[in-house]
N, C-alpha and C positions, 0 to 999 in steps of 0.2 A: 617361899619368900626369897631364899637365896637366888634359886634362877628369873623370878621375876624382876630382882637388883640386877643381872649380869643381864638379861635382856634391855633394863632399859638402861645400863651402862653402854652396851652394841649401838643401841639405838641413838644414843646421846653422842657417839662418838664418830657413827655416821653420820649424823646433822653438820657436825664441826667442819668434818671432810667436806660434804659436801658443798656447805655451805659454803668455805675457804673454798674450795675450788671454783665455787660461780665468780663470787667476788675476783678471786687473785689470779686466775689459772682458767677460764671460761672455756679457754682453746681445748683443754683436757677431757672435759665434758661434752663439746660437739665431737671431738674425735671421736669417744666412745659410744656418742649415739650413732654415729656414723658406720660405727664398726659393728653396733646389734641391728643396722639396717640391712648391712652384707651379708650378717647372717641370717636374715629373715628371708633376704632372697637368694639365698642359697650361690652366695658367688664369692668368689675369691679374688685381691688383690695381686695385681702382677708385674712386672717390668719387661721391657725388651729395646736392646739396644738397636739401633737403624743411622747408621752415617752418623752424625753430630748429635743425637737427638734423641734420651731415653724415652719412651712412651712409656706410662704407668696406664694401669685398663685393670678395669674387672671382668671377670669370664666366669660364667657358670653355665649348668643347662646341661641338657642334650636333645639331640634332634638339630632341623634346618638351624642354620646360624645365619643369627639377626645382627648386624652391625650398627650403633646408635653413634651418632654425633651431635654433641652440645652445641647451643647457641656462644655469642658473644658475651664474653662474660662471664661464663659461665663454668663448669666443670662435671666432670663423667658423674658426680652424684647426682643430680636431677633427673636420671636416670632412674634411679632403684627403685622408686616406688612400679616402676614399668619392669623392673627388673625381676621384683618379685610375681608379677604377676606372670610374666614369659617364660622365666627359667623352669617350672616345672612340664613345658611343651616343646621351650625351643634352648638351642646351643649360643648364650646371650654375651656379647662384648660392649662391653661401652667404654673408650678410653677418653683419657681427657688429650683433648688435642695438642699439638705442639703450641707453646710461648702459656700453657693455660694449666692452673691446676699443678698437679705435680710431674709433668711432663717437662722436658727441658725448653728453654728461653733462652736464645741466643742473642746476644747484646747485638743493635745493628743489621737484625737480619729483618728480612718481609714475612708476615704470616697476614699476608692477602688468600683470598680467596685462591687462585692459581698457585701460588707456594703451598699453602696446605694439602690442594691434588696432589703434587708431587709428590711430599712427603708421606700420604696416605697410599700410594704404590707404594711405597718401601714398606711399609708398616705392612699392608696386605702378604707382600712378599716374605716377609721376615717371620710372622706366623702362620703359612701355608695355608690360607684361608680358601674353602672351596669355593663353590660361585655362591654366590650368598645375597639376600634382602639387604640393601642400605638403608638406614632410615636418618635421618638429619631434619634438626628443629634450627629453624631461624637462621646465622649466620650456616650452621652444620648443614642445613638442606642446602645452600647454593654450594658449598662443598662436596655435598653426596651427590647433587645434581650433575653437576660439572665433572667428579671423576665417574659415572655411571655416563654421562658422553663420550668419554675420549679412552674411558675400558671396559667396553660394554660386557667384554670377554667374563669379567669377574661380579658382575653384576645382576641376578636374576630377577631382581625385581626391586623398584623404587619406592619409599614411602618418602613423603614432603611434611612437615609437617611446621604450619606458620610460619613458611621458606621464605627466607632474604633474596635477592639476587630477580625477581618479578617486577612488571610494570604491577606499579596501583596507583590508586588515587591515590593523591594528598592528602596528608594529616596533619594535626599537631607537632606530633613527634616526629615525620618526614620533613616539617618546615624548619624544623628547631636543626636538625642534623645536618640542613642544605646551610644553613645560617652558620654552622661551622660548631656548635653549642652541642656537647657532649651531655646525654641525660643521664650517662650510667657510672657519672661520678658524685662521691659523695663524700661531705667531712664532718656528718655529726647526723645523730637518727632522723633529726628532721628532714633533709636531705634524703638517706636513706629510705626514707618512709615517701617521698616522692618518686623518689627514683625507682625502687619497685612497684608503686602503684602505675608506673607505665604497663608493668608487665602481669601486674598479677589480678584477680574482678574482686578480690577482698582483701582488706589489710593483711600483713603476714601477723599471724602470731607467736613474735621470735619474742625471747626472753632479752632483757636490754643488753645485758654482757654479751652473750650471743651476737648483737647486733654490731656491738661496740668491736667486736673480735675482724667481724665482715667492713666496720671501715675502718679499720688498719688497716687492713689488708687490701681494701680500692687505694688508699694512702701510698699503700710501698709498691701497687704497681701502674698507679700513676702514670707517668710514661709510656708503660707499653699500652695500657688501654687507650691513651690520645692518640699515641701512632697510631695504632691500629683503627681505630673508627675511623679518624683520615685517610688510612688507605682503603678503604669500604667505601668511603665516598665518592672515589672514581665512578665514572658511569660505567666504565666496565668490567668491574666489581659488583655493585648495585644492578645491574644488568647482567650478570655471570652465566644465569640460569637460563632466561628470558633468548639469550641469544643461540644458545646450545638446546631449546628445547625440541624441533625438527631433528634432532639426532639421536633422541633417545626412541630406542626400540619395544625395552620390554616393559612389563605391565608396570602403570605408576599409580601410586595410591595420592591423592593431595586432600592434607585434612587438616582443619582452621576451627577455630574458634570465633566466630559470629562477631564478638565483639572485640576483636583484637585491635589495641591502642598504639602498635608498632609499626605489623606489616597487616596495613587493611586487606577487609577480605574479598575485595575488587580483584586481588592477584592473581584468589582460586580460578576467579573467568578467565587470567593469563593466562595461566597453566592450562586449562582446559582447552583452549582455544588455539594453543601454540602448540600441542602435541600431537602432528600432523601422521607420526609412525608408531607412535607406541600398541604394542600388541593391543594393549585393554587399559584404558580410564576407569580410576574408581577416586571420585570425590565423597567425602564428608564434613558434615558440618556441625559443631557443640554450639550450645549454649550455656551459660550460665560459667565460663570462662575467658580470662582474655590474649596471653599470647602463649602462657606454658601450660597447654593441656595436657602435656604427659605429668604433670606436678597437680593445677589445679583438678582434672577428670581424667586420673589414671585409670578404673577400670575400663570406661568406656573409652578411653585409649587404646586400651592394650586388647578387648575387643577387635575392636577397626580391624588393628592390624593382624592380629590373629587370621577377622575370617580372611583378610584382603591374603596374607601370606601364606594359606592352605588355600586357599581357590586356585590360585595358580600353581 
């Protein structure tokens, strides 16, 4: 009886924690889920200084090394569910890009599509990275696309994946963005709850503090997310990729989701159509997702790339 009182005193006093922390402290509780998701995928948090600009990345794995880049918005964790699945075949980085995440934000400065290249040569250099797979989702793809043009040298092969920076058709959400009107900001879960069903084919199922945590945090970066989507609207920005694709050489993979609410999937025919040199074309296409299929259909993600990244 005694240990069955000191069990359910454990037990009672974990509820309080717990619960006090959903309520008061919610940020404490995604961190550490975040932190049993790293270790799931076997990778580790890292820093590395480059000119003005810490990058913060996780790295785990061994074998070919895969390089991942985040959308708009967004941050290196959207990764890991792709992380877990790779690290036990390949040598896996996914950093959160500079102004994003916990990488450094320089008051004033551009984190356009071309500034990013830039900065991602220092970052390659600074970690002595061999020639290696890039793979970038959405704003990240016309970022991988664009420095896999102009350094092909460090590049062996391309993945796209619901890449920014493509002709498509028109949508919704392309009208709204030409119209000057920001979807990826939010001040209350309703909001919220709109704003990632741009991105995602089913409601998210976030807990509301959890959610509440994600719009503070659109709240205090504010600013830099308006900047920046206005500087993506440039046509040569939004055109980044589109115009550099006759200069990619080596093998590119481009893979969408069917029903994507962002960047329609009209682009894949860009892509395909515009890569006059590339050694070898390999498209694919999900269903039953709509822009983040490394988050909505990670195995069959990480598949793709898999066979696409041993074939060649």
């Amino acid at each position: 009886m005694r240990r069955l009182k000191f069990l359910g005193f454990v037990a009672l006093v974990l509820a309080v924690v717990l619960g006090g922390s959903y309520l008061f402290a919610p940020q404490w509780l995604m961190s550490a889920e975040i932190k049993r998701e790293a270790m799931s995928a076997h990778v580790d948090k890292h820093s590395v200084q480059v000119g003005d600009t810490t990058w913060v990345y996780y790295e785990g794995g061994e074998g070919p090394t895969l390089l991942m880049l985040h959308g708009f918005a967004a941050s290196k964790e959207v990764w890991m569910k792709q992380m877990e699945q790779l690290s036990p075949h390949f040598h896996v980085i996914a950093p959160d890009l500079p102004g994003w995440g916990e990488s450094t934000r320089v008051d004033g400065a551009s984190y356009n599509i071309d500034a990013q290249v830039s900065r991602l040569q220092g970052f390659m250099e600074a970690l002595h990275l061999p020639k290696l797979v890039l793979i970038g989702h959405s704003m990240g793809g016309a970022i991988a696309g664009t420095y896999a043009a102009e350094h092909p040298e460090h590049v062996a092969e391309l993945v796209l994946i619901d890449s920014f920076g493509l002709k498509a058709n028109e949508n919704d959400f392309s009208r709204l963005a030409k119209s000057g009107t920001n979807p990826f900001v939010f001040d209350n879960r309703e909001q919220f709850a709109k704003a990632t069903a741009w991105a995602f084919a089913k409601p998210l199922d976030l807990p509301g503090r959890f959610q509440d945590v994600l719009i503070a945090r659109n709240q205090k970066d504010r600013a830099f997310i308006d900047h920046t989507f206005n500087e993506l609207r440039e046509p040569s920005q939004y055109l980044s990729l589109q115009n550099r694709l006759d200069q990619l050489q080596m093998p590119v993979l481009g893979l969408w989701c069917h029903d994507d609410k962002i960047i329609d999937i009209s682009a894949l025919d860009s892509l395909r159509n515009g890569l006059k040199n590339a050694s070898a074309i390999s498209t694919s296409m999900l269903t039953g997702c709509n822009h983040m299929p490394n988050v909505e259909k990670p195995e069959e993600t990480a598949r793709i790339i898999t066979g696409f990244a041993l074939s060649h």
